[in-house]
N, C-alpha and C positions, 0 to 999 in steps of 0.2 A: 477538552477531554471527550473520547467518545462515549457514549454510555453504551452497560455491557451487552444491551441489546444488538449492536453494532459491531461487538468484537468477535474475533476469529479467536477462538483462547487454547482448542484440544488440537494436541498436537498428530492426532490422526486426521486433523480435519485441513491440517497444512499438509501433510505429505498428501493428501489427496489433489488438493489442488495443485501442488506442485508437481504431482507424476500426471496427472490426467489434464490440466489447464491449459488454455491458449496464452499464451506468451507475446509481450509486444516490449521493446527497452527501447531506452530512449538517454543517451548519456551514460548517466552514473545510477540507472534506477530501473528495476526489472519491473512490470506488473504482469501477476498472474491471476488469471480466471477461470470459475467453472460454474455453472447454474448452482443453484442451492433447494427450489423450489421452495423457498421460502417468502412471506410477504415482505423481507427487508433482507438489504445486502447486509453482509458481514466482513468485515475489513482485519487483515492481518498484519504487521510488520515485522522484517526480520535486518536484522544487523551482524553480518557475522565478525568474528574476531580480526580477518584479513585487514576489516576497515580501521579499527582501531584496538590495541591490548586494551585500553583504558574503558571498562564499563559506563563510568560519568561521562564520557563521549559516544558513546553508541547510544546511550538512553536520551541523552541531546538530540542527536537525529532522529531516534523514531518518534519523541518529540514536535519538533518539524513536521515529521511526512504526519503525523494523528493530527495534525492541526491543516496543514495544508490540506487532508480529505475532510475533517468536520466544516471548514466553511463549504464544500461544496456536498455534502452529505443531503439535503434535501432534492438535490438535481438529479441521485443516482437514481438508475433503473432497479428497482428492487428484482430481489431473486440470485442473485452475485454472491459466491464468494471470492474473493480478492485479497492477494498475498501480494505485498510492494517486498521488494527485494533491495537492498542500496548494495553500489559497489563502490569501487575505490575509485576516491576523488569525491564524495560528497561530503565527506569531512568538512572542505573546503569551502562548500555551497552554504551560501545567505539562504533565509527563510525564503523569498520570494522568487530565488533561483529555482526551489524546490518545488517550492506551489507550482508553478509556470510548467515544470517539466511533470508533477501528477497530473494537472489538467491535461496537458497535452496528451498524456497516457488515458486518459479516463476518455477523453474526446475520441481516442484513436481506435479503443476498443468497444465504441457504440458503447459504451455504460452510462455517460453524463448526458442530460437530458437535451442540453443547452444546443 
């Protein structure tokens, strides 16, 4: 679980990122970014209805992706807010499908330190 120091929670502060963020997908998983100038990033998840009616399966997967960023949570570049996006087909995805494809997101948009 992330602590709340870490989370993305007003929802003015995802349409920002969402209208003004750089953008990189990768499969079934959007990441979006924008400075925060803040001393720690903030992480947001979003699940829309498309992926599944069933609430108990959306909260499964953002599940998933808050665990696939907290083990990598001490590598990020602070200053970040970051909105992951799931689309259709990650219903499907195992845990470590998911981690594999945030990292590769987080590596791709210079955020992960590694």
């Amino acid at each position: 679980m992330l602590s709340k120091n870490y989370r993305l929670k007003k929802k003015k502060d995802f349409v920002k990122v969402l209208k003004k963020g750089k953008g990189w997908r990768e499969k079934f998983l959007i990441l979006k970014t924008l400075k925060n100038n803040l001393p720690l990033s903030r992480i947001g998840f979003v699940v829309g209805r498309k992926i599944s009616k069933k609430a108990v399966l959306r909260n499964k997967i953002k599940r998933k992706m808050r665990e696939a960023v907290r083990v990598n949570l001490f590598s990020l570049e602070p200053g970040y807010d970051l909105v992951f996006l799931a689309e259709k087909g990650i219903e499907e995805k195992s845990f470590w499908e998911i981690r594999k494809v945030v990292e590769y997101l987080l590596k791709k948009a210079k955020i992960l330190k590694k």
